[in-house]
C-alpha positions in Angstrom: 4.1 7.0 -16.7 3.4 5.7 -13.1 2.8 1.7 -12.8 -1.2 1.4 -12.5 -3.0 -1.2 -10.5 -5.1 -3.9 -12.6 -7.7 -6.3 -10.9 -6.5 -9.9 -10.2 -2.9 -8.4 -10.6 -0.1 -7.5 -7.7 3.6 -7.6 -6.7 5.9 -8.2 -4.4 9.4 -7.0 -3.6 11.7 -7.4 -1.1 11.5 -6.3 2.3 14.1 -4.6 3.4 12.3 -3.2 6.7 12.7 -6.8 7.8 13.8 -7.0 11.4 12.1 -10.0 13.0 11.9 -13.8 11.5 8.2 -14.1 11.6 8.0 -10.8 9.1 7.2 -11.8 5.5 10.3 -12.1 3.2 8.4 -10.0 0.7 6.0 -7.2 0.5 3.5 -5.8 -2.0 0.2 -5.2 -3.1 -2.6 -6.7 -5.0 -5.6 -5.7 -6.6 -8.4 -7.8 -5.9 -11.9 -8.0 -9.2 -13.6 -5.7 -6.7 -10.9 -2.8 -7.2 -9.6 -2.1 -3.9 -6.0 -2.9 -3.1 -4.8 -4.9 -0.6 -1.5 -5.2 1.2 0.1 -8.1 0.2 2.9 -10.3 2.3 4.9 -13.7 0.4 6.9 -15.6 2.8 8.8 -19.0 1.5 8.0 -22.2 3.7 8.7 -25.7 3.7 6.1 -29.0 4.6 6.6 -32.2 6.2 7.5 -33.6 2.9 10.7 -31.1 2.9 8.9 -29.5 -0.5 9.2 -25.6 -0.6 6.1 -23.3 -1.1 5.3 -19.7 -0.8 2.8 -18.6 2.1 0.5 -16.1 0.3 -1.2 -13.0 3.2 -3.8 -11.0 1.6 -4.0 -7.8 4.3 -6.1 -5.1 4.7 -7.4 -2.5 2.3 -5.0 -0.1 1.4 -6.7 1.8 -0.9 -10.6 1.7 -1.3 -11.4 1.7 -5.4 -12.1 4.6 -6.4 -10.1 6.5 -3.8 -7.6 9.0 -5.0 -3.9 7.7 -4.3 -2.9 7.9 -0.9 -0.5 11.1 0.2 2.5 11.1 1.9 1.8 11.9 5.8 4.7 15.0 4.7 3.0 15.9 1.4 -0.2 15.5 3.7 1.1 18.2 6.6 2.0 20.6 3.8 -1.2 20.2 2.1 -2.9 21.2 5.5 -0.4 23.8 6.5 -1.8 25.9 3.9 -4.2 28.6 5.3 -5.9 30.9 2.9 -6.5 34.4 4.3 -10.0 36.3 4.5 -10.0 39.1 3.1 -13.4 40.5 3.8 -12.0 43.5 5.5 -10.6 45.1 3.0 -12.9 47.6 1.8 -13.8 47.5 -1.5 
C-alpha cells in the first residue's frame, strides 16, 4: 500500500539534488487542513545566540485536493502517444 497524504501531516528527506548552499538541506511535502499539498523545504540555521533551528518553506501547490496523483512527464508522453483509430470506413 502506497503512503497516503493526511491534512496537518508532511515529510521531509534528504536532498540529494543539492548543488548550491542556499538550496534546502531537505525536501518534502505537506498537506495543509484545506487538502492540497504543498512542496515543503527544511533547512537547519543558527541565531545570534549560536542556538540551532530549522527554517521551515511552505511552497507552492503541488497537488490541488482532489486532483488525481500527478503522472510522470514519461508515463504522461505514453499516455498521449496513444491514438485510437477510426474505423468508420469499414463497411459494415
Amino acid at each position: 500500500m502506497a503512503w497516503e497524504h493526511k491534512p496537518n501531516h508532511g515529510s521531509a528527506f534528504i536532498n540529494k539534488e543539492k548543488s548550491e548552499d542556499w538550496h534546502a538541506e531537505f525536501r518534502g511535502d505537506i498537506m495543509l487542513p484545506d487538502g492540497n499539498v504543498h512542496y515543503l523545504d527544511v533547512s537547519p540555521a543558527v541565531t545570534k545566540a549560536g542556538d540551532t533551528y530549522y527554517k521551515v518553506k511552505i511552497g507552492k501547490v503541488k497537488q490541488p485536493a482532489g486532483a488525481a496523483p500527478v503522472q510522470s512527464a514519461h508515463n504522461q508522453a505514453k499516455a498521449n502517444a496513444y491514438q485510437p483509430q477510426n474505423d468508420s470506413d469499414i463497411p459494415f
